[in-house]
C-alpha positions as CSV (number, residue, x, y, z in Angstrom):
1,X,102.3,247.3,-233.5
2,X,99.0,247.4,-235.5
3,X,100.0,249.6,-237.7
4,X,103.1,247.1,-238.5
5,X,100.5,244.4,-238.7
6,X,98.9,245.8,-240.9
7,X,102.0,246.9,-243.1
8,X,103.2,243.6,-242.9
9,X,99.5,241.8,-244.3
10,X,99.8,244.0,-247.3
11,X,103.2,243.4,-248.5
12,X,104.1,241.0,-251.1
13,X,106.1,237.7,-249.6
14,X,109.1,239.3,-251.7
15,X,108.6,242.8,-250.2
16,X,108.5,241.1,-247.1
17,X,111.6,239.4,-248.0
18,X,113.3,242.4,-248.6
19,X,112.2,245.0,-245.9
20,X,112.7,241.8,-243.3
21,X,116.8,242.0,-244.6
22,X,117.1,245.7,-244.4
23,X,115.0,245.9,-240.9
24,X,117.5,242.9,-239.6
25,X,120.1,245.5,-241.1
26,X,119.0,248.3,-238.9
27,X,119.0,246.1,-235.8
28,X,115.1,245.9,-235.8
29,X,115.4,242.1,-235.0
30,X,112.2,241.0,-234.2
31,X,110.0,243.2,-236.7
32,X,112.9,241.5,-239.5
33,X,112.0,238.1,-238.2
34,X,108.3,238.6,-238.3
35,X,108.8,239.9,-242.3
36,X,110.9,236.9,-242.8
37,X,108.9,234.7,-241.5
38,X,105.7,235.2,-243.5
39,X,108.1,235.7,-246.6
40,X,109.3,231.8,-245.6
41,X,106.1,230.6,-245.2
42,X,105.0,231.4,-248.6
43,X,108.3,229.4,-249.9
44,X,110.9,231.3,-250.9
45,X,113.8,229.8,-250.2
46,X,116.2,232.9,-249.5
47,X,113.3,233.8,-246.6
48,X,113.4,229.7,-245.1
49,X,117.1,230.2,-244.9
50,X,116.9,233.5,-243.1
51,X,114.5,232.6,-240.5
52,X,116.7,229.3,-240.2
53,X,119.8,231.3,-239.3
54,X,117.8,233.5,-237.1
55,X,116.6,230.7,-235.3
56,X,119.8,229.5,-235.1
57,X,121.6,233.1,-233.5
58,X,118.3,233.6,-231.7
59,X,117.8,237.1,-233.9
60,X,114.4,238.5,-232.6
61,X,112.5,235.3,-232.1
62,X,113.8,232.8,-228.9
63,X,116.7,230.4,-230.1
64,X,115.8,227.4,-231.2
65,X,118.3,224.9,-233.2
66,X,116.2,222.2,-234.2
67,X,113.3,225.1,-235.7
68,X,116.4,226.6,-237.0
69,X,118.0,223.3,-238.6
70,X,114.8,222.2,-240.1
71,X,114.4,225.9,-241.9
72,X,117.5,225.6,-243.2
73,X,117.1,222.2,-245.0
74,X,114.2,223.2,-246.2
75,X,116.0,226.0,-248.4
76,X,118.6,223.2,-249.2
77,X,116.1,221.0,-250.5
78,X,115.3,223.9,-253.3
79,X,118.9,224.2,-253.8
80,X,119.8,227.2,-251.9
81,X,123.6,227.7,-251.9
82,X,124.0,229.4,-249.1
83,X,121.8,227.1,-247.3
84,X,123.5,223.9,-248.4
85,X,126.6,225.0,-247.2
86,X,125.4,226.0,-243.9
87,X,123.4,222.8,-243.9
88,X,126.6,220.7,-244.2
89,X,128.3,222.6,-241.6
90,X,125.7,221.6,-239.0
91,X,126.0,218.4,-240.2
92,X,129.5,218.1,-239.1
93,X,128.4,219.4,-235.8
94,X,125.7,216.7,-235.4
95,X,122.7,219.1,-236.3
96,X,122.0,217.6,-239.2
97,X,118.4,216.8,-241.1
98,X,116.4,215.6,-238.1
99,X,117.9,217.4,-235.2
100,X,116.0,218.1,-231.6
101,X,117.8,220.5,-229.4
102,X,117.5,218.2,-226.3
103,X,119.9,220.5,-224.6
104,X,122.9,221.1,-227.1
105,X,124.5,224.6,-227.6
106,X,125.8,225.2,-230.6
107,X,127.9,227.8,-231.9
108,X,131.5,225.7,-232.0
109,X,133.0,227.0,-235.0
110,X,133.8,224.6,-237.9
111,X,137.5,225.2,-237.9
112,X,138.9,225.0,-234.3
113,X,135.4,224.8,-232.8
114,X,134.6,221.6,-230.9
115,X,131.8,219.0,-232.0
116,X,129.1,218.7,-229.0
117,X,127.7,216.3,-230.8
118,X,128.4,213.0,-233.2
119,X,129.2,214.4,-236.5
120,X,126.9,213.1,-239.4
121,X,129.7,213.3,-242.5
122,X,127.7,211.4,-245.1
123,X,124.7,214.1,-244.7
124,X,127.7,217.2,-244.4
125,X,129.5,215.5,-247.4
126,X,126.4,215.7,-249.9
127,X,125.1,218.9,-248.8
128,X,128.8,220.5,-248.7
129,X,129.2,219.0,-252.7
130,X,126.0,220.8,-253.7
131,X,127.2,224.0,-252.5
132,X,130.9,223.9,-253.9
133,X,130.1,222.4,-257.4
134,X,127.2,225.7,-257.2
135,X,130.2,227.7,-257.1
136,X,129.7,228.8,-252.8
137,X,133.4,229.1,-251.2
138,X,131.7,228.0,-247.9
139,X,130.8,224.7,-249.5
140,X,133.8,224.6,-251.1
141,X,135.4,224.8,-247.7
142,X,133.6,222.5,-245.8
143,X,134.0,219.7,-248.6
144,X,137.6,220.2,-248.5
145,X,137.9,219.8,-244.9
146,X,135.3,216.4,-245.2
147,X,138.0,214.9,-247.7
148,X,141.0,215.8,-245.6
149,X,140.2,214.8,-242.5
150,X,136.7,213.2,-242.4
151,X,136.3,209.5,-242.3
152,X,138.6,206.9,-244.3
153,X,135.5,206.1,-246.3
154,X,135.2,209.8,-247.7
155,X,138.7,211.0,-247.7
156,X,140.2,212.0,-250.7
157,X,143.3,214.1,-250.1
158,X,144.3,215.8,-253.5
159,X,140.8,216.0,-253.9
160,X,140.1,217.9,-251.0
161,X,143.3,220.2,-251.4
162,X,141.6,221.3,-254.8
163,X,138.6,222.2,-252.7
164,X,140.8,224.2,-249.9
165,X,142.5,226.1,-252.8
166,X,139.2,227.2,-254.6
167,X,137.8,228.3,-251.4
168,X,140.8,230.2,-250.6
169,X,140.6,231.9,-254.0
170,X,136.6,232.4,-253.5
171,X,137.9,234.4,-250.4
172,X,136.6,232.0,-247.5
173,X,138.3,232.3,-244.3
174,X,137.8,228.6,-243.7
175,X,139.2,227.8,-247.1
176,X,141.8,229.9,-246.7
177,X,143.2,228.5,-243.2
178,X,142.1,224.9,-245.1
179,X,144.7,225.6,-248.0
180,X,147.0,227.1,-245.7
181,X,147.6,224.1,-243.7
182,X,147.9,222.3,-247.0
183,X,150.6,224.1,-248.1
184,X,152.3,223.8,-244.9
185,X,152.8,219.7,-245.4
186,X,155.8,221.1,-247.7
187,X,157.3,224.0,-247.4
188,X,161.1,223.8,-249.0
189,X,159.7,226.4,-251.5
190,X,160.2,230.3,-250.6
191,X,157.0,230.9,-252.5
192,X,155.2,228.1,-251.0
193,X,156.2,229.9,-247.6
194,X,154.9,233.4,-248.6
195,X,152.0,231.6,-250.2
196,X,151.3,230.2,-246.7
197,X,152.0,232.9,-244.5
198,X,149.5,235.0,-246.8
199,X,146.5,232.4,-246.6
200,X,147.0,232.3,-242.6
201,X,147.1,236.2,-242.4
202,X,143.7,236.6,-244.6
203,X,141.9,233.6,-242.6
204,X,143.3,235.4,-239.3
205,X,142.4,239.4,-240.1
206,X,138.5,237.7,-241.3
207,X,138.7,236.8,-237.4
208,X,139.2,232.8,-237.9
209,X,140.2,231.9,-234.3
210,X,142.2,229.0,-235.4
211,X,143.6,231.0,-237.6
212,X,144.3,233.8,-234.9
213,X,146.1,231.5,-232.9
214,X,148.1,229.9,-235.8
215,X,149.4,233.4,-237.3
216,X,150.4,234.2,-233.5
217,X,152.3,231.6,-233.3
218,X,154.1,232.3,-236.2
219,X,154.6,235.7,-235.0
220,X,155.9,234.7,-231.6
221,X,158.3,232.1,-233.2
222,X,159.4,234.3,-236.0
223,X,158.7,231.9,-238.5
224,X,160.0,233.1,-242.2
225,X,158.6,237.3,-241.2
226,X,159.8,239.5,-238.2
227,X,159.4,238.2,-234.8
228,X,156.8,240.4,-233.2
229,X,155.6,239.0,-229.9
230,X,153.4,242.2,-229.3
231,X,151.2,241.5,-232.4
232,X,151.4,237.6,-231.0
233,X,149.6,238.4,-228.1
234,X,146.6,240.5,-229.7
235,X,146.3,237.4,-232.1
236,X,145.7,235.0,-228.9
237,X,143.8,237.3,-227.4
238,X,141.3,237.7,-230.1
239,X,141.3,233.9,-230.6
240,X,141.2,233.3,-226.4
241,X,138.4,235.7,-226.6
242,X,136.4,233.8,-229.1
243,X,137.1,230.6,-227.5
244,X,140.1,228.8,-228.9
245,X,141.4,226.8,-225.7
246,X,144.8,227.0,-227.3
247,X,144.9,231.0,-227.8
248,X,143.5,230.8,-224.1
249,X,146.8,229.0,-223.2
250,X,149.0,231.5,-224.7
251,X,147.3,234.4,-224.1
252,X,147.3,233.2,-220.3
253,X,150.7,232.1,-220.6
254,X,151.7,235.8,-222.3
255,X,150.1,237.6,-219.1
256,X,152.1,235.2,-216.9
257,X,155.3,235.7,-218.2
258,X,155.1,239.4,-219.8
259,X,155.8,237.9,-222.8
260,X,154.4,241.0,-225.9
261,X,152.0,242.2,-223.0
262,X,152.3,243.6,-219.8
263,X,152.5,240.9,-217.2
264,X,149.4,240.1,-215.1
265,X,149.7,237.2,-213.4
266,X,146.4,236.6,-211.7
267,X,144.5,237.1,-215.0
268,X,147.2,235.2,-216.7
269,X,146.5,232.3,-214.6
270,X,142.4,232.8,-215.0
271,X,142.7,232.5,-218.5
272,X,145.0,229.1,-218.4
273,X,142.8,227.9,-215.9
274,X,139.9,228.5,-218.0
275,X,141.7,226.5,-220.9
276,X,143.0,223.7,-219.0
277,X,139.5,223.3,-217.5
278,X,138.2,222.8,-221.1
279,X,140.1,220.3,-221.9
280,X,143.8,221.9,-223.3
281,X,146.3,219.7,-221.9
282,X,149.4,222.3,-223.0
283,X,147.1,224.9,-220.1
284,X,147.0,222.1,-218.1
285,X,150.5,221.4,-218.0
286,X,151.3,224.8,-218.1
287,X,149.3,225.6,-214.8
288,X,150.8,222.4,-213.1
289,X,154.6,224.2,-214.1
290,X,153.4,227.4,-212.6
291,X,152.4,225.6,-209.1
292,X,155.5,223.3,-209.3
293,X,158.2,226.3,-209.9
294,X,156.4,228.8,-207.5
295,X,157.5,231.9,-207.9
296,X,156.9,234.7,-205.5
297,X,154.8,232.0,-203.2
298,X,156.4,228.3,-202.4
299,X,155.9,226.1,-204.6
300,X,152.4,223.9,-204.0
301,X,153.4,220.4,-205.5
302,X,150.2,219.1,-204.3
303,X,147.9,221.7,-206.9
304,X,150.6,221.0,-209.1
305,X,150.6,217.3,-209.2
306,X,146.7,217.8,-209.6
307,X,147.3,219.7,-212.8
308,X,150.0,217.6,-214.2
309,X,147.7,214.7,-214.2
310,X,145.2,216.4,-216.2
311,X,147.8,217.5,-218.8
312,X,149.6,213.6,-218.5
313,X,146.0,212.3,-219.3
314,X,146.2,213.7,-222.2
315,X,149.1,212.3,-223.0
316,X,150.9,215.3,-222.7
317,X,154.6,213.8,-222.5
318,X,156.1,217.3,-220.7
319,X,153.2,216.7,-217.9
320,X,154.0,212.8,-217.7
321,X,157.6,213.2,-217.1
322,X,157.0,216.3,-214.6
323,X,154.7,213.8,-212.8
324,X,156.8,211.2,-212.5
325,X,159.4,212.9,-210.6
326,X,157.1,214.3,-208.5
327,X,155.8,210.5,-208.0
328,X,159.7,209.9,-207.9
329,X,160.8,212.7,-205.2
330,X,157.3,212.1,-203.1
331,X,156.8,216.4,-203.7
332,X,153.1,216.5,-203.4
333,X,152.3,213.1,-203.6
334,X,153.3,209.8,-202.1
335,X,156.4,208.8,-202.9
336,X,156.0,205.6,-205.8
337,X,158.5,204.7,-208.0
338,X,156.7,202.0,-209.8
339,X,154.3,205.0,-210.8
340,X,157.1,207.3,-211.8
341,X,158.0,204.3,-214.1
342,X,154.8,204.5,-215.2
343,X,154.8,207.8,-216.2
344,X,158.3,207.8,-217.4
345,X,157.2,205.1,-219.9
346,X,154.1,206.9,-221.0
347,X,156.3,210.4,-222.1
348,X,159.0,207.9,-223.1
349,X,156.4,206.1,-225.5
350,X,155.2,209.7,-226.1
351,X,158.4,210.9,-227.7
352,X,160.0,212.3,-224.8
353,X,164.2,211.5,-225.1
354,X,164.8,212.2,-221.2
355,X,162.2,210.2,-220.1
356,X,164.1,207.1,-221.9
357,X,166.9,207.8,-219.5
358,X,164.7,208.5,-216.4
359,X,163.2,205.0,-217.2
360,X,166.1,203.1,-217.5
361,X,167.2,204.7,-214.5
362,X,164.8,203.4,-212.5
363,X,164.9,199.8,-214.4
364,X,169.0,200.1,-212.8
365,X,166.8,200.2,-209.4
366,X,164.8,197.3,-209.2
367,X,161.3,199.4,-211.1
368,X,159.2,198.9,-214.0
369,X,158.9,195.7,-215.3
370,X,160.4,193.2,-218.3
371,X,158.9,194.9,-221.0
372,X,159.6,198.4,-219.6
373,X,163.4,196.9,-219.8
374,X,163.0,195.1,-223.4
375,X,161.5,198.1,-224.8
376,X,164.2,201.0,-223.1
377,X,166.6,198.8,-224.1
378,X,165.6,198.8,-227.8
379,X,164.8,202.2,-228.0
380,X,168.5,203.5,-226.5
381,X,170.3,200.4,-229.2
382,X,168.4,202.3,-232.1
383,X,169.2,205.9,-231.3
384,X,172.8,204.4,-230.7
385,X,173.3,202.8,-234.2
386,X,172.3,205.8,-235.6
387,X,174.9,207.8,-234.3
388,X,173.3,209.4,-231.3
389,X,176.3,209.4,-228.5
390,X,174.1,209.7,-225.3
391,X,171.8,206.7,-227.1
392,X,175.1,204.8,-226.8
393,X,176.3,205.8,-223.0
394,X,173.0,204.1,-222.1
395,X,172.8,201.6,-224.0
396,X,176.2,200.6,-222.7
397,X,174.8,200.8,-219.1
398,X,171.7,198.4,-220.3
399,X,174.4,196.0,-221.7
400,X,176.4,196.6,-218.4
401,X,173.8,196.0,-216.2
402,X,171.7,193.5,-218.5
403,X,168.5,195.8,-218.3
404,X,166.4,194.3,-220.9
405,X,169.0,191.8,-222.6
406,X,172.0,189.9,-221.0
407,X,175.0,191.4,-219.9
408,X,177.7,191.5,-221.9
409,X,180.9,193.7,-220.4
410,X,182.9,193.5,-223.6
411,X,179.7,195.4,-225.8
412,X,179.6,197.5,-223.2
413,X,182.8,198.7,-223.1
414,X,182.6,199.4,-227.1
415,X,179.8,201.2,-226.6
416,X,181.0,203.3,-223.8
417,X,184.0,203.9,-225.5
418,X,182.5,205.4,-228.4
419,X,180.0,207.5,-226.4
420,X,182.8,208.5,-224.3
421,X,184.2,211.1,-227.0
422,X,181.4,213.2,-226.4
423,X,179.6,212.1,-223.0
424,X,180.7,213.0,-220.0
425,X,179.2,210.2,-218.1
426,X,180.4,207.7,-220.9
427,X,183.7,208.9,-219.7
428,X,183.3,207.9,-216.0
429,X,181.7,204.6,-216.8
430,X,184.2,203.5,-219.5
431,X,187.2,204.8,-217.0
432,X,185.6,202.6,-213.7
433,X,185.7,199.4,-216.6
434,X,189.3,200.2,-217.4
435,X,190.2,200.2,-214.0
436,X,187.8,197.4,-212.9
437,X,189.2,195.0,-215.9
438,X,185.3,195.0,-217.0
439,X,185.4,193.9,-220.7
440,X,188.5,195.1,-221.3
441,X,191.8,194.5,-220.0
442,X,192.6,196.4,-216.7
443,X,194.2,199.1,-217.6
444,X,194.5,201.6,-214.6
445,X,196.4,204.6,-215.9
446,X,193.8,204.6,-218.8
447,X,190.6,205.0,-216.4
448,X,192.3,207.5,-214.7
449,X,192.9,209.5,-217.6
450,X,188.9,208.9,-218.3
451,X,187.6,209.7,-215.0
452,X,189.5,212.6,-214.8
453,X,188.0,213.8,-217.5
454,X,184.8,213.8,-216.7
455,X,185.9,215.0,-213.0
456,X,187.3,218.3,-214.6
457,X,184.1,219.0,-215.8
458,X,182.1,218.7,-212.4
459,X,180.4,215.2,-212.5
460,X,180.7,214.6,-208.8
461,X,180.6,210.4,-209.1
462,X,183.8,210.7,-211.0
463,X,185.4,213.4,-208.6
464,X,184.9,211.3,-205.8
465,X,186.5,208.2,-207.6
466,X,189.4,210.4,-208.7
467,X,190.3,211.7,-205.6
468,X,190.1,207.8,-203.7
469,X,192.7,206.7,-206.5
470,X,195.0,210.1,-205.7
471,X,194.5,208.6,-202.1
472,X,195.4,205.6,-202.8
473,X,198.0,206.0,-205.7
474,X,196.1,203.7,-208.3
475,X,196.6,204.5,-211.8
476,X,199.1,207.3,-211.0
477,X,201.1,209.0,-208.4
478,X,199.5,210.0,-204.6
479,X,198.3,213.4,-204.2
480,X,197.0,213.9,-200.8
481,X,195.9,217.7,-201.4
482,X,194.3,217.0,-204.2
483,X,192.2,214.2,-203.3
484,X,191.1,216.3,-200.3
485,X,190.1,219.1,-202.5
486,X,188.2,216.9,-205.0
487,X,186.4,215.4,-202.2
488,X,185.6,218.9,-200.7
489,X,184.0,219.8,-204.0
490,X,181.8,216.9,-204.0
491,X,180.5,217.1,-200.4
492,X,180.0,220.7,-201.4
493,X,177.5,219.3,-203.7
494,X,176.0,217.2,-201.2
495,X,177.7,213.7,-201.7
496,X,177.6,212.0,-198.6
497,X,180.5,209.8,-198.9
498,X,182.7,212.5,-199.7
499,X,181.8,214.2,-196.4
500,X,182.8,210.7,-195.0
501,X,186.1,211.0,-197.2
502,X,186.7,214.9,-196.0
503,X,186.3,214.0,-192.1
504,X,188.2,210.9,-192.5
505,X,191.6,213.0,-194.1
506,X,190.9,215.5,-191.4
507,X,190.8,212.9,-188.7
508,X,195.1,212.3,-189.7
509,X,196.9,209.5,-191.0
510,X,197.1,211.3,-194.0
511,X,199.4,214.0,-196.2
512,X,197.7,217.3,-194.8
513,X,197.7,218.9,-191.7
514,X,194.6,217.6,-189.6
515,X,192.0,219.1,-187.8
516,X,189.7,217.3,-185.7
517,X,187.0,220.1,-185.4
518,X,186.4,220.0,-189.0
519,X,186.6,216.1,-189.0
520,X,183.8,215.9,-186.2
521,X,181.7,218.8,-188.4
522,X,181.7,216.4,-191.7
523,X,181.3,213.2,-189.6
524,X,178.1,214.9,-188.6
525,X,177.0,216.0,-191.9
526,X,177.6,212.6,-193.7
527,X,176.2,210.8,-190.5
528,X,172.9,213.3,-190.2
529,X,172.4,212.0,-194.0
530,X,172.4,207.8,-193.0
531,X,176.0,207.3,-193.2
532,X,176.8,204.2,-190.9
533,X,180.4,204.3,-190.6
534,X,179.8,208.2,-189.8
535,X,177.7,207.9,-187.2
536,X,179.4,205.3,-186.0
537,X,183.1,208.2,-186.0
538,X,180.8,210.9,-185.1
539,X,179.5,209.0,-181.9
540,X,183.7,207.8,-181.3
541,X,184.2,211.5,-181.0
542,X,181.8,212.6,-178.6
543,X,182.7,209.3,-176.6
544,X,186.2,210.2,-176.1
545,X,186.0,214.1,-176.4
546,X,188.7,214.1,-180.0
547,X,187.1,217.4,-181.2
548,X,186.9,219.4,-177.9
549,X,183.1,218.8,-177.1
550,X,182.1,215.1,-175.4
551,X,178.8,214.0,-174.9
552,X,178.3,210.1,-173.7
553,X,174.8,210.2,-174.3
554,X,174.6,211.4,-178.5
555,X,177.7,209.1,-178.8
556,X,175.4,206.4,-177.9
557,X,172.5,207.3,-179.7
558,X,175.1,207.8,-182.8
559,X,176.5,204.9,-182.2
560,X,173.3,202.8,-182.1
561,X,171.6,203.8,-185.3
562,X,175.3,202.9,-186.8
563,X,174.7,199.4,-185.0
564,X,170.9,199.6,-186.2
565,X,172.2,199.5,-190.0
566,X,174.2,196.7,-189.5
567,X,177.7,198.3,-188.9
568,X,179.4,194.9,-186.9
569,X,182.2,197.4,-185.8
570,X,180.1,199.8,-184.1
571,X,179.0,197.0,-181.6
572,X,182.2,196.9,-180.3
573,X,182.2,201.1,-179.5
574,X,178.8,200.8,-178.0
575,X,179.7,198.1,-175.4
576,X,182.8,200.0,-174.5
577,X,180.3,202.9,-173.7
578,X,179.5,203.8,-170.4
579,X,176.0,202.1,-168.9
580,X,173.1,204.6,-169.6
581,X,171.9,205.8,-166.3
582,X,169.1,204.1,-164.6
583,X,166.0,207.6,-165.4
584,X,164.6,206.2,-162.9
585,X,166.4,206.3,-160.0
586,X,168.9,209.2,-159.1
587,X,172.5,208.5,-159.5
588,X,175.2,209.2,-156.4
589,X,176.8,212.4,-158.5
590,X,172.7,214.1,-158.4
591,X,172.2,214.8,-154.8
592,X,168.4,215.2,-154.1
593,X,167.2,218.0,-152.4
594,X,163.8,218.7,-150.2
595,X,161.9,221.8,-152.2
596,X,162.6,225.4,-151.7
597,X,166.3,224.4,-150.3
């Protein structure tokens, strides 16, 4: 070390400048950083810059970012390019002239990076302008994003698009991503696409991590070149690797699912985690639909719910809705449907199309409030008058059921009508009116037509109001077998009343051959599921032993929770019951005997 000592005292400040680069070079970090050092002292500016950057990436000396902020300015101040542009990219990350470390890490890169402190723009802004009008592509770069996206006060778009472009052609990754997204606000042109798609590659293959994740995307998606979901996930791994919390969330996402990798589930769901712990609300969500769906374990609702509400704080409309039907359901969480409105309303507000209709769904039900029922209402009247047809069903229903404005049958029907060309539930709704005589003239044969319509196609509510009209003959001829089949097909499904309906034809009285065993099964079913006047046949059964199998004391209990929901006729079956026995005193039929006879 003495002999470096005194090699170093006897070398000129630019001979120390220049063995202090090549010995950096050679990995010789902390002998380069001494050389530097005394080469900066004597101030040259090349050598204050160096020392600044190695103070910065802690290269042989103990990192340091407010030694390294103030080297650096001082090269800036004597108009080092290099230094200047590195100078205004601090600046951005609220390292600017006068920074302490008090704690900050730095290392957030400019472009997809994240700020750990407040950005100082008017500093970044000047400093960034000296570089690019000195001809640096780093400057050029860091001005272009300043003007694009910095504060009102400084932005100046087709300014800052020139900048992008000249730092694209100077070869800077950052300017290359820059102009790449510029050219991505329009992209009708062919050229402008392979223009693009060059840019993004260049940016990406120089290691950019936002650019990484951008050109994987493009890969995955097969946007205007080959899809290649392989190369996709080695783009967000490189990105995930360097920190992007997006690449993180598909790189994670790609191990989960197999999707251009081989699937690997548990570190899959490391690296979502990972992102959704930073902040990523797409990982969030993404880990909340993992836990929700389950897989090879049952789903947790619970961990999933936790995760949704990370995502849904984002605003992350996919997370809001899946969170309000878990808020809806109670799966996880206590069941609240005011707090499913909620969360329909943000995702609705958000953008989200189904959570207009899960909304106004729950508005139908007595949730939300008046302005969740002004504003659902104005947002289904819009999409309506501009053509969309399931816009129209439901704004139909609004008008139907004045949520958010006062009913009025006859729009209604006009707006069910036209909906019902192409929307199945249009077509029940608009049939029930027909046969109803609800803004429209009663016109039975004509809702028949309707609801069978939409039955054909499976919508249970409108198989089970088919097969009661083929019961009862309205709007068309009886057809006993076929209402019984309609109605088997919807307590398939789980419709309670038609489990009612199905026991009720077995039970007789009607066109098929009944069967009293398969009455008593569906009574069951129907009544197990809160049906009153179920229960209320179910416990009949038992009482008088129709199906083969009586038992006086489940026909009462039957019977009573029918009489517990208000069912007047079931009164009149549970005083015809036989008394309960007294438990506590033994009956004449129960001889006791004395133990061990």
């Amino acid at each position: 070390m003495a002999l470096f000592d005194s090699l170093m005292a006897g070398l000129s400040p630019s001979a120390a400048l220049r063995r202090g680069l090549r010995q950096l070079d050679q990995g010789n970090a902390r002998q380069g950083f001494l050389l530097l050092s005394r080469a900066a002292r004597s101030g040259i500016p090349e050598a204050e810059f160096r020392v600044g950057r190695c103070y910065l990436e802690g290269a042989g000396v103990p990192p340091s970012r407010g030694d390294g902020v103030r080297w650096v300015e001082r090269a800036s101040t004597k108009g080092y390019v290099e230094a200047q542009a590195l100078l205004a990219a601090l600046c951005l990350h609220g390292m600017g002239p006068g920074f302490a470390d008090a704690g900050v890490n730095a290392g957030a890169g400019l472009f997809g990076g994240q700020n750990l402190a407040q950005p100082d723009y008017p500093n970044a802004a000047k400093w960034a302008r000296r570089a690019a009008e000195a001809g640096s592509s780093e400057g050029q770069a860091v001005l272009g994003y300043i003007l694009s996206s910095g504060p009102e006060s400084l932005r100046n778009i087709d300014e800052g698009d020139r900048w992008y472009q000249k730092a694209a052609e100077g070869g800077s990754p950052q300017g290359q991503l820059g102009y790449a997204l510029v050219l991505a606000r329009n992209t009708d042109k062919p050229e402008t696409q392979v223009e693009l798609l060059k840019h993004l590659r260049q940016a990406a293959e120089k290691g950019l991590a936002t650019a990484l994740y951008l050109y994987g995307m493009v890969q995955e998606r097969g946007l205007n070149l080959p899809q290649d979901r392989a190369a996709a996930a080695a783009c967000y791994k490189q990105a995930a690797e360097k920190g992007h919390h997006g690449a993180q969330a598909r790189w994670g996402y790609a191990l989960m699912t197999g999707n251009g990798v081989a699937p690997n589930p548990v570190e899959g769901e490391s690296w979502l985690r990972r992102a959704a712990l930073a902040g990523d609300r797409e990982a969030a969500a993404l880990v909340g639909d993992i836990y929700a769906k389950g897989g090879n374990l049952p789903p947790n609702y619970a961990e999933a719910a936790m995760w949704f509400r990370r995502a849904a704080d984002g605003n992350h409309r996919g997370a809001a809705r899946a969170l309000g039907m878990l808020y809806l359901t109670g799966a996880g969480v206590a069941r609240d449907q005011d707090e499913a409105a909620r969360l329909f309303r943000i995702a609705a507000v958000a953008g989200d199309a189904s959570s207009h209709v899960d909304l106004g769904n729950l508005l139908l039900r007595g949730h939300g409030d008046e302005q969740d029922s002004i504003r659902t209402r104005e947002w289904f009247e819009q999409a309506a008058a501009s053509g969309d047809l399931i816009a129209a069903f439901n704004f139909g229903v609004c008008l139907a059921e004045g949520v958010g404005i006062e009913r009025d049958d006859r729009k209604a029907a006009e707006w069910l009508r036209r909906a019902a060309d192409g929307v199945i539930n249009a077509q029940y709704w608009y049939g029930r009116m027909l046969v109803e005589g609800r803004g429209v003239d009663a016109d039975p044969e004509e809702g028949r037509i309707w609801i069978a319509k939409a039955a054909e196609v499976g919508m249970i509510e409108a198989q089970v109001m088919l097969a009661d009209m083929m019961l009862s003959g309205r709007g068309g001829t009886k057809d006993h077998p076929a209402a019984l089949a309609l109605f088997e097909k919807a307590a398939g499904q789980g419709h309670v009343g038609a489990m009612f309906a199905v026991g009720a034809m077995f039970g007789g009285g009607h066109d098929i051959p009944w069967d009293r065993v398969a009455a008593q099964r569906w009574f069951r079913a129907a009544a197990e599921r809160g049906h009153p006047y179920a229960q209320m046949m179910l416990g009949r059964y038992l009482a008088r032993n129709l199906a083969g199998e009586q038992d006086i004391e489940e026909a009462r209990r039957w019977t009573e929770r029918a009489v517990a929901q208000g069912l007047q006729e079931a009164k009149a079956d549970l005083a015809a019951l036989p008394p309960a026995p007294d438990q506590n005193t033994a009956s004449e039929e129960t001889p006791i005997h004395a133990a061990g006879e």
